[in-house]
C-alpha positions, 0 to 999 in steps of 0.5 A: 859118145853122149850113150856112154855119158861122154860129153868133153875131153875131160868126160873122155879122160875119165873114162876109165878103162875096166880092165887090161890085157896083160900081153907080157903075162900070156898062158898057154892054151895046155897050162891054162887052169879051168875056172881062172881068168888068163889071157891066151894068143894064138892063131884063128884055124876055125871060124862057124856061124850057127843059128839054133834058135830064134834070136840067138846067133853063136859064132865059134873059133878055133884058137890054136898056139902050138900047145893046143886048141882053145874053143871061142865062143860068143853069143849074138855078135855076128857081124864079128864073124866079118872081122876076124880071118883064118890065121889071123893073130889074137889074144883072148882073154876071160875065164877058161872052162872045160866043154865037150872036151876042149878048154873054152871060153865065152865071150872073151875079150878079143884083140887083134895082135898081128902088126900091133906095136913091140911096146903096146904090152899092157892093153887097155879095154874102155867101156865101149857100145856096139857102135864105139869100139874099144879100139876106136875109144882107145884112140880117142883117148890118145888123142884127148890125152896129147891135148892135155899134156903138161895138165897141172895138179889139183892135189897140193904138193904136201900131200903128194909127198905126204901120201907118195902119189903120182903127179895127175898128169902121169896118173892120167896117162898111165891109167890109160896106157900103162907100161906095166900092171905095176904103173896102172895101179899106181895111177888108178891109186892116185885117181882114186885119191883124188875122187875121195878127196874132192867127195870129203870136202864137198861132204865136210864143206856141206856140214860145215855150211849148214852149221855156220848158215843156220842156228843150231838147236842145244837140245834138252836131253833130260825133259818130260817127254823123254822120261815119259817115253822110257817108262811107258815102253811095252819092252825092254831095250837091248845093250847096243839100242840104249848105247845109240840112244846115249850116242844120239842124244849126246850129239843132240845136247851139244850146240851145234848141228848134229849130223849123226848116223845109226847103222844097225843090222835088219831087226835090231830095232833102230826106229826105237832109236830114233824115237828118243831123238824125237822127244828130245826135239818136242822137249827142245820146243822143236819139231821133227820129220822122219822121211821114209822110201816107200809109202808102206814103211811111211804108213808103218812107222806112223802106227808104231811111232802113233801108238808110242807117242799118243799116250805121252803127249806127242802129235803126229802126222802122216803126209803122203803124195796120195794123201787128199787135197783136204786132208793135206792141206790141214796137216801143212796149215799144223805143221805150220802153226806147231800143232805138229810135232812130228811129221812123217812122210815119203817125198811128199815132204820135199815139196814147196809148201811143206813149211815148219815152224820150227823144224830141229830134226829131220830123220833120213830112213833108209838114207841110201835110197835118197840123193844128197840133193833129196836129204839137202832138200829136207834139211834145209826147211829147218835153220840148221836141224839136226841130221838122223841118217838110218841105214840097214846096210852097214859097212865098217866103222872107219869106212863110214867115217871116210865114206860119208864125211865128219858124222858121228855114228852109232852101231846096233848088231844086237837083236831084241830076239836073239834066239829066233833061228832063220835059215836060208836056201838057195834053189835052183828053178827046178827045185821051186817046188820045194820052196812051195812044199815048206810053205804049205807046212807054215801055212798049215801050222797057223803061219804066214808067208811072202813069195817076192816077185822082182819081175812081177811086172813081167808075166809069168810066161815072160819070164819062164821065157826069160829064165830059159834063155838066161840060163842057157847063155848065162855065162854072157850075163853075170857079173856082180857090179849089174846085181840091181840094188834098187826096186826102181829097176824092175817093172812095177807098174803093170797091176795086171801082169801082177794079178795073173802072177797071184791069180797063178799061186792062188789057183794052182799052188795055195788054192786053200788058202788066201792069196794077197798082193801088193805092188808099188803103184797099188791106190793107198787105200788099198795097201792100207787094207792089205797090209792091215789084213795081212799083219791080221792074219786075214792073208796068208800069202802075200805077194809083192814086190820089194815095196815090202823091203824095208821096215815091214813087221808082221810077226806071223810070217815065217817063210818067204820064197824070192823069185829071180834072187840074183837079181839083187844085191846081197844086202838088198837080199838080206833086207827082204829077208828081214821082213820074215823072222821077226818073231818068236818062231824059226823061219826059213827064206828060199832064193830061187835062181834060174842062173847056171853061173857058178859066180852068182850061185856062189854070191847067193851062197853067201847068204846061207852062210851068213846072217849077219849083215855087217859080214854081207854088206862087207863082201857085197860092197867088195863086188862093186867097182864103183861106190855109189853110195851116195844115192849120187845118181838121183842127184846128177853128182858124179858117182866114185868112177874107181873106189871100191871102199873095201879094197881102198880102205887105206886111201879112203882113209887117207882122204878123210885125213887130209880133208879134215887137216885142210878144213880145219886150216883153210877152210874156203880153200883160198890159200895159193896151195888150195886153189886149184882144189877149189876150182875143181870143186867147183866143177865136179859139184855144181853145189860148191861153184855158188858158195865159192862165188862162182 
């Protein structure tokens, strides 16, 4: 139980179930459609066990219902050939597929119907482990269930009737066992409701209480530092880049704390955005922080932000963790005593004794790469700074609002270079070759180029091995919600797997020309020389892993090769390929994939079809089943278990609605219709116990 995070009854009753078998809608085995999801019941006429190869077990059954014969197969499962027996009742369900002439499917979902009860129609399928069936979790539950009957509900009663929910008790029992798919929607809308409005007023409590603990700066928006940035830009600003500046600079002159977010697409320049902010926060008399994911964006941000600010009068700093004892205890000694004006660093920045003098505005890069206790961390060294958040992963404007509490936000679409082209391909494994062919072209036009390695801690034979089996077993590993999102999932830490993988594309691909590296866990140093000789034209292929995915800008790279692409979500994707493009030149991007899925062919497809991030983010974030949007995992708070925030826009919308109708009424939730809530709070967010006095 503690493998699938389940430590109490209330761990148990929410964990809910993925998906149902609808036993009152069954197919059959002639009417089933090839590419659909159904359910089909029959009886078992066939049961073998096969061993091509090393590591691979296949059991396969026959299913026959009277109107035909339906293929079962699964993969390295064996001990299942012990559980079911010929003749014994069954429904299957997945998707239906067409091989060697007979309707199949893989790995479905199994259940035993013979002797199952009439009124056990719509059947629940948890989570489950290899030791932990679903049937066993299933029961469980039903126990857990009879232990809580008569729960009471958190949700007042105005609100129940105001938005037509459920009681909690029927919605926790119909989750779990419904009667219909009708009654299992009904009750996972009125969880999800709950989930979104205990996040609003954690979130809108947690703005509210930095604003009423500290002294919010009004911050000068017309003063020195700020005029003298405007004229010395070598550039001219886009339409949406001085509409943010005005959004943000607004919210900064008012007398309160800011808590202020820029959602602009890769490219569209929002790091010039935020350079207004800071000027106004030097103008202010304050300080500010810009906290960056990885040491390359860190180190970049403090060239272009250095170049800008030197001239104009505006003192910075670079603090990293592989910055020398010395050298960082210099830069805490000014950041202390205001010599600093603007610090920049990674998350080195959260430690003890990085102390400011007066710290106004602390800007969040890449915000969804932090937990909230990690962006709380930084906020709190400032009495009531205001909050930059910049992400390059938008999602619509209302679902902003509602996702992420009472922020005001900013949108960029509008690129500095709208005219540069950037196509991109998705190749099979095979068809690698053409990948290296166009790169060969850009190198030999003068151009430079990256080929991204997610697995380069892997060897290169590994994963040649790893491909073959993903590809002859595929259909048993994709899903949308595993696309990794986050470098933090692959294996970055192994210099000399890395080594052989450019060692390879240096001898045996690009021989004529310079092959550089770069990986996570390289000496500073020697990212430092890298990217400086490769933004200097000294590297013309680069190698790395997706340290170079946000924020990256080296005008000569024109082509980028991404190997294992379906690995990744798409607006992962779409960041990386930010990195090329950035020029006056047409670039190209290939996405080589070792999958025969059609589902995440099709999902990468998305990407030749659209360069626009807003449209990605949007269907990417439409494939998840849980919004973990929050960077709620590094924190330790719970992630939203049932929101997907695309298909839930109205009761996300309702949430945000309700919690600002009981902020503003009740505000510490102490009135007898709220306490409930507020108790709950208490439990889900350990942070809100404390402030509500335990």
């Amino acid at each position: 139980m503690k493998k699938l995070g389940i430590d109490s009854v209330r761990d148990l009753l929410t964990h809910f179930p993925r998906r149902y078998i609808d036993l009152t809608n069954i197919v059959d085995v002639a009417h089933a459609k090839i590419g659909e999801v159904c359910t089909i019941q029959g009886k078992i006429c066939d049961i073998k066990v096969k061993r091509p190869r090393r590591n691979l077990s296949i059991i396969e059954m026959g299913i026959h219902d009277g109107t035909g014969l339906l293929m079962v197969t699964i993969f390295n499962q064996i001990w299942l050939a012990k559980k079911y027996k010929i003749d014994e009742e069954i429904a299957v369900s997945g998707k239906v597929i067409f091989d060697y002439g007979f309707k199949k499917m893989n790995n479905p979902y199994i259940e035993i119907t013979e002797g199952m009860p009439i009124e056990a129609k719509v059947l629940p399928v948890h989570p489950a482990t290899e030791k932990l069936s679903v049937a066993i979790i299933r029961n469980l539950v039903k126990q857990a269930l009879h232990s809580v009957f008569g729960i009471s509900d958190i949700i007042p009663a105005y609100i129940r009737k105001k938005r037509a929910l459920v009681s909690r008790g029927t919605a926790i029992n119909n989750i779990h066992f419904p009667l219909s798919l009708t009654e299992a929607t009904r009750a996972r809308q009125r969880m999800a409701y709950e989930e979104l409005l205990l996040l609003e007023l954690f979130l809108m409590r947690q703005a509210r209480k930095r604003s009423c603990e500290g002294k919010p700066t009004t911050h000068t928006i017309d003063g020195q530092h700020l005029a003298k940035l405007r004229t010395s830009l070598p550039f001219s600003l886009t339409n949406d880049q001085l509409s943010a500046i005005d959004g943000l600079l607004r919210v900064m002159g008012d007398p309160y704390a800011a808590n202020h977010m820029i959602l602009g697409d890769v490219g569209t320049g929002k790091t010039i955005v935020a350079a207004h902010g800071i000027a106004a926060a030097i103008d202010s008399g304050g300080q500010a922080a810009l906290l960056a994911p990885t040491e390359v964006l860190a180190i970049q941000h403090y060239s272009t932000l250095g170049k800008l600010f030197e001239p104009i009068g505006i003192r910075c700093a670079l603090l990293t963790g592989s910055i020398s004892k010395e050298d960082r205890a210099s830069i805490l000694d000014d950041l202390t005593t205001g010599n600093i004006d603007l610090i920049i660093g990674t998350h080195a920045l959260f430690e003890n004794d990085v102390v400011f003098k007066n710290l106004t505005l602390a800007i969040i890069d890449e915000q969804q790469r932090f937990g909230v206790n990690q962006r709380a961390a930084l906020l709190n060294k400032g009495s009531a700074p205001d909050a930059l958040f910049l992400t390059a992963t938008p999602i619509p404007r209302t679902l902003a609002l509602a996702i992420f509490g009472n922020l005001t936000l900013g949108y960029i679409r509008e690129k500095p270079n709208p005219t540069t082209s950037r196509e991109t391909f998705v190749l099979k494994k095979s068809e690698r070759g053409i990948a290296y062919d166009s790169v060969k072209d850009a190198l030999a036009r003068g151009e430079q180029a990256y080929v991204i390695c997610p697995l380069v801690g892997v060897s290169r034979t590994e994963r040649s091995k790893q491909e073959t089996e993903d590809a002859q077993d595929d259909d048993t590993k994709f899903h949308p919600d595993v696309a990794i999102d986050s470098m933090d999932a692959f294996d970055d830490e192994n210099p000399s797997a890395a080594k052989d993988e450019a060692a390879f594309l240096q001898n045996k691909v690009f021989p004529e020309y310079k092959v550089g590296l770069l990986y996570g866990s390289m000496p500073s140093e020697q990212k430092k020389e890298v990217m400086s000789d490769f933004a200097a034209g000294k590297i013309d292929v680069l190698v790395s892993t997706t340290v170079i995915e946000v924020g990256v800008d080296v005008a000569g790279a024109t082509t980028m090769v991404i190997e294992d692409a379906d690995r990744f979500g798409l607006s992962q994707l779409h960041q990386i390929r930010g990195r090329v493009g950035r020029g006056d030149k047409a670039s190209k991007v290939y996405l080589i994939s070792a999958s025969k899925s059609e589902e995440a062919i099709y999902r990468l497809k998305a990407l030749e079809r659209s360069d626009d991030g807003f449209e990605l983010a949007e269907y990417d974030l439409a494939l998840r089943r849980e919004g973990d949007v929050l960077g709620n995992r590094q924190s330790g708070v719970s992630a939203l278990k049932l929101v997907n925030i695309i298909r839930d826009a109205e009761v996300i919308e309702w949430a945000h609605e309700d919690a600002c109708d009981i902020i503003n009424r009740d505000a510490e939730l102490a009135s007898p219709e709220h306490r409930a809530l507020r108790r709950e709070l208490g439990i889900v967010f350990k942070d809100e116990a404390a402030s509500f006095g335990g």
